[in-house]
N, C-alpha and C positions, 0 to 999 in steps of 0.2 A: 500193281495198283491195288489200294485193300478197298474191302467191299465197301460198300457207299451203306450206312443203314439209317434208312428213314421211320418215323413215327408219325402215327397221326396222330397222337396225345400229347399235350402239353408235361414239359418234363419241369415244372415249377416244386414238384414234390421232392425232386433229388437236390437236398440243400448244397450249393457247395463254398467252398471260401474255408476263411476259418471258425474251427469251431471253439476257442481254445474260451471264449466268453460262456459258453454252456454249464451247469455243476447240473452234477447228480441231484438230484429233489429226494428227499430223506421225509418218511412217516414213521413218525410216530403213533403205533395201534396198540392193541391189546388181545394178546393171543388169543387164539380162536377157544382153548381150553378155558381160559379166565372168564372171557363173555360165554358161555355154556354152563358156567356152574354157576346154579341160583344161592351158593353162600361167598359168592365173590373170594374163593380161597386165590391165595395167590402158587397156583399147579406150577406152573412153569419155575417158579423161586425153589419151591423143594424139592421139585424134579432134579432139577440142578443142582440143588449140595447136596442131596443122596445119591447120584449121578458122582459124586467126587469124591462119595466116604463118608462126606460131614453130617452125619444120621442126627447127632444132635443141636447141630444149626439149625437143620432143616425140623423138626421138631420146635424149636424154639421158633420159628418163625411162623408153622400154622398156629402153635399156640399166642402168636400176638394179635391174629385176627378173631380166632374160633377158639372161646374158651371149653369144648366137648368135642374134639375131634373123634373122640372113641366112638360117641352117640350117632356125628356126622357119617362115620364111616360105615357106620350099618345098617343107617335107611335111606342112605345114600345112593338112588339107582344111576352113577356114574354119568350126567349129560354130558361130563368133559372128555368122555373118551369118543362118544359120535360125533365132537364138534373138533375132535384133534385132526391137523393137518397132515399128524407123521405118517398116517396109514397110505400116505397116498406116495412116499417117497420109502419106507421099510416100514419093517414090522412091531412098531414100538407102538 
C-alpha cells in the first residue's frame, strides 16, 4: 500500500485540467540601454548591424536621429553602458 500523504494547506494553487486556453503575454519595452541614454540613440539597432558587419547601416541609422555623433561621442559619459543588462549574463 503507498504512503497516505496529507496536507494541511489548501492545494487551490496547483491548477490542473487543461491548460491548452493559456498564451504567453508578450511586452513590448525598451531596452534597458535606450532608456539610459539621455539622446534617446537607438544603441541596440546599431549594436546589431555592427554586430553583423553592416558598419554603414548602422552609421546611417545613428545619423537619422543625431545629426553629431562625433560631438555625442566625446562628452558622452556612456549611461547606456551601467543601465545595460548584458553584464549580468557575459561580458559585453
Amino acid at each position: 500500500m503507498p504512503p497516505l500523504v496529507v496536507s494541511s494547506e489548501t492545494t487551490l494553487y496547483n491548477k490542473t485540467g487543461s491548460w491548452r486556453y493559456l498564451r504567453p503575454v508578450y511586452h513590448d519595452k525598451t531596452a534597458p540601454c535606450r532608456e539610459g541614454c539621455p539622446a534617446d540613440e537607438d544603441v541596440e539597432g546599431y549594436m546589431a548591424l555592427a554586430a553583423r558587419g553592416k558598419f554603414d547601416e548602422a552609421w546611417e541609422l545613428i545619423m537619422k536621429e543625431n545629426p553629431f555623433p562625433a560631438v555625442c561621442g566625446r562628452v558622452c559619459y556612456h549611461p547606456c553602458e551601467m543601465s545595460c543588462n548584458r553584464g549580468e549574463y557575459d561580458d559585453a
